[in-house]
C-alpha positions in Angstrom: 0.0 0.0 0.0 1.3 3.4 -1.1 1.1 6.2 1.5 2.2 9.2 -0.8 0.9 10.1 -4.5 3.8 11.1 -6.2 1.5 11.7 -9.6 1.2 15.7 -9.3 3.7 18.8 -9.9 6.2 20.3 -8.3 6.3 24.5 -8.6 9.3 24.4 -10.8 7.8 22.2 -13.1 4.6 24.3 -13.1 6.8 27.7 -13.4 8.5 26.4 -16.8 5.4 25.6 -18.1 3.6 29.3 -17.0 7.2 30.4 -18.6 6.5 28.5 -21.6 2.8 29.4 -22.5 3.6 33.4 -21.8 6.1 32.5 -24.4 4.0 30.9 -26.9 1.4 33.8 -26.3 3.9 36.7 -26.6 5.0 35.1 -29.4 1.5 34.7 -31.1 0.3 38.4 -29.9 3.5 39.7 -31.8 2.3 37.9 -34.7 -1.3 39.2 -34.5 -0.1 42.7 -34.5 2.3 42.6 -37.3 -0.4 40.8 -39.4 -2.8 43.2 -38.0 -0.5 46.5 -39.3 -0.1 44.5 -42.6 -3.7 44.4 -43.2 -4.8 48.0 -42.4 -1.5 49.4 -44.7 -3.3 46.7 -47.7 -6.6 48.6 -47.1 -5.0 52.4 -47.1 -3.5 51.2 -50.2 -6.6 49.6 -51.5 -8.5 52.9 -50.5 -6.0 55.4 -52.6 -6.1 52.6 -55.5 -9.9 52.7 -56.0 -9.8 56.5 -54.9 -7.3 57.1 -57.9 -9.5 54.9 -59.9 -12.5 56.9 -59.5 -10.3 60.6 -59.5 -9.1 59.3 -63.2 -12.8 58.3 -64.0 -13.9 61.2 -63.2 -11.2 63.1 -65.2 -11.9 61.5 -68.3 -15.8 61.9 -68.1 -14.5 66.4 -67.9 -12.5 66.1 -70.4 -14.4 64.6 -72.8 -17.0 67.7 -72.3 -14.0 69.9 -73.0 -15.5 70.0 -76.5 -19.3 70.5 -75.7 -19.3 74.1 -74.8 -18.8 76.4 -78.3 -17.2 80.2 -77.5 -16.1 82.6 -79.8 -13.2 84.4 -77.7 -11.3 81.0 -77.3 -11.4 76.8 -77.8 -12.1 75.4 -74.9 -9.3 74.0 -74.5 -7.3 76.8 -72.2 -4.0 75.4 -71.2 -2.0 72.5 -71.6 0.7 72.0 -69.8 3.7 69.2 -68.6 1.7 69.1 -65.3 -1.1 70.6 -65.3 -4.3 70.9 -68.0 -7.5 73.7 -68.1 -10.7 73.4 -69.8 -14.0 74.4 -70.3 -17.0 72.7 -69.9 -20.3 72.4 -68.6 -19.7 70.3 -65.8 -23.5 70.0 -64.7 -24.9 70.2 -67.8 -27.1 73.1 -66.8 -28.7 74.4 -70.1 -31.8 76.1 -70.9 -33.2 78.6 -73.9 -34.5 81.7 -74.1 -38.2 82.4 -74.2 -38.0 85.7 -75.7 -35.4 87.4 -77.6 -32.6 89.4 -76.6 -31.4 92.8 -77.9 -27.9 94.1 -77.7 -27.0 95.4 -73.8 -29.7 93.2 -72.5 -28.5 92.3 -68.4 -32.2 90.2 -68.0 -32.7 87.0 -70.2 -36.3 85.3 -69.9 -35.5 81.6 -70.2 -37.1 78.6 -69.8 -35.8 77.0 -66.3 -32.8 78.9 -64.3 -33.8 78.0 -61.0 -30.3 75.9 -59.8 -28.0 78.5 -61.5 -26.1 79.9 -59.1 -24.3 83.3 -59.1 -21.1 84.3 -60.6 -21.3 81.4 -63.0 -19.7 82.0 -66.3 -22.8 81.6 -68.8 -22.7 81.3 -72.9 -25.0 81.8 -74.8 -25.4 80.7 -78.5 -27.4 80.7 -81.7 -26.5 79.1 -85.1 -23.8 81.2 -86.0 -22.3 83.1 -82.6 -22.2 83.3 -79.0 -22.0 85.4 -76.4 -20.3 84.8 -73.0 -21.2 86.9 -69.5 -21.7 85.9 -65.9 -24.8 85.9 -63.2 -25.2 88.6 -60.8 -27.7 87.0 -58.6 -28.8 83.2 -58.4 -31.0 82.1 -61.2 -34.7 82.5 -61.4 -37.2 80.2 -62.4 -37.7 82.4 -65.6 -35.1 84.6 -66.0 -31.2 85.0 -65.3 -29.5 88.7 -65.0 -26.4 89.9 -66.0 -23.1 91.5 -64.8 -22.4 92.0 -67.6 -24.4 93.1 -70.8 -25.3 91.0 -73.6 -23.4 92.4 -77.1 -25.1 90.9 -79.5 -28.6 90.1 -80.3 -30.2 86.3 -80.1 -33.6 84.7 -81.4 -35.6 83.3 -78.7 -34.6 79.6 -78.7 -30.9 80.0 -78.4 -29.3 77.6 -76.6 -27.3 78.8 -72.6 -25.2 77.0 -70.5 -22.7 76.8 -67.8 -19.5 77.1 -68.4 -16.8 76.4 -65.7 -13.6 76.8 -66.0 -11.5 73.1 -64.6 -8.1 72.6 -63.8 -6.6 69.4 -63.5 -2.8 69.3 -62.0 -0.1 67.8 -60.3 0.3 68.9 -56.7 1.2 67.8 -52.7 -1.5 65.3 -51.1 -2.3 64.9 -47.5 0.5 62.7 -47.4 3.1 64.7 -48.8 3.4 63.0 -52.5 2.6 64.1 -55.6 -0.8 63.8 -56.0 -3.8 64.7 -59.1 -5.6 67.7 -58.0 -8.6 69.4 -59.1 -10.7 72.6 -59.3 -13.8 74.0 -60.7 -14.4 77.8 -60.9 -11.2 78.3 -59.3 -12.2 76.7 -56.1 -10.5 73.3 -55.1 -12.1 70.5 -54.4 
């Protein structure tokens, strides 16, 4: 008969094996982070990927309405650079026609819908053969847009206005301090 179970652990044995496990958990908690800090630099990278993606979308859809706005001062193509690029183009596609005619130094034209035209837009107008360029002094109205500047020429009710802003695509500092596609509309940046 045996008086004494020797079956159990001493507190050395029991102290490598505490020993061992914070180890094996330091060890695996490392690991977790590092994958951890792998993962979220994959997503930021993802992130400016698919935000580039959409930037050069988006620059492509402009430029190809470089073309739709006709002027007679200039193309609307304004300046091409190494760096840098500026068009015209009506970026919402706000357009509407006059209702009546206009006369030569007209600053009111009675149009069809003006009601999201905001001031200080750039505005063209245009028949067949010409057009005509000035900006709004106050926020469209539901019928008519006014002037800063008069109208020079006359126009047959029916003519053809719209927006035209002024974009500027070029290379500049990001958030992060690279070189980075930058954009602005009316001379605002956004």
């Amino acid at each position: 008969m045996r008086l004494k179970d020797d079956s159990g652990m001493c507190l050395t044995e029991l102290m490598i094996a505490m020993v061992t496990g914070l180890v094996v958990l330091s060890a695996t908690i490392q690991m977790l982070d590092h994958f951890q800090q792998r993962l979220w630099r994959q997503h930021d990278a993802m992130g400016l990927h698919q935000d580039q993606r959409i930037g050069m979308r988006i620059f492509e859809e402009e430029l190809r309405m470089a073309g739709t706005i006709r002027t007679d001062s200039h193309g609307s193509l304004v300046r091409a650079a190494q760096q840098e690029i500026g068009f015209d183009a009506n970026i919402a596609g706000l357009t509407t026609t006059l209702t009546q005619p206009v006369v030569p130094s007209a600053t009111e034209l009675q149009v069809a819908d003006g009601s999201t035209w905001d001031r200080g837009k750039r505005i063209v107008i245009c028949s067949g053969d010409h057009c005509a360029e000035s900006r709004l002094s106050q926020d469209g109205q539901a019928r008519s847009l006014d002037l800063t500047v008069p109208i020079s020429e006359a126009f047959p009710r029916g003519s053809e206005i719209m927006i035209s802003n002024r974009v500027r695509y070029y290379m500049g500092k990001g958030r992060n301090g690279k070189a980075s596609l930058m954009r602005q509309v009316d001379g605002g940046a956004n």
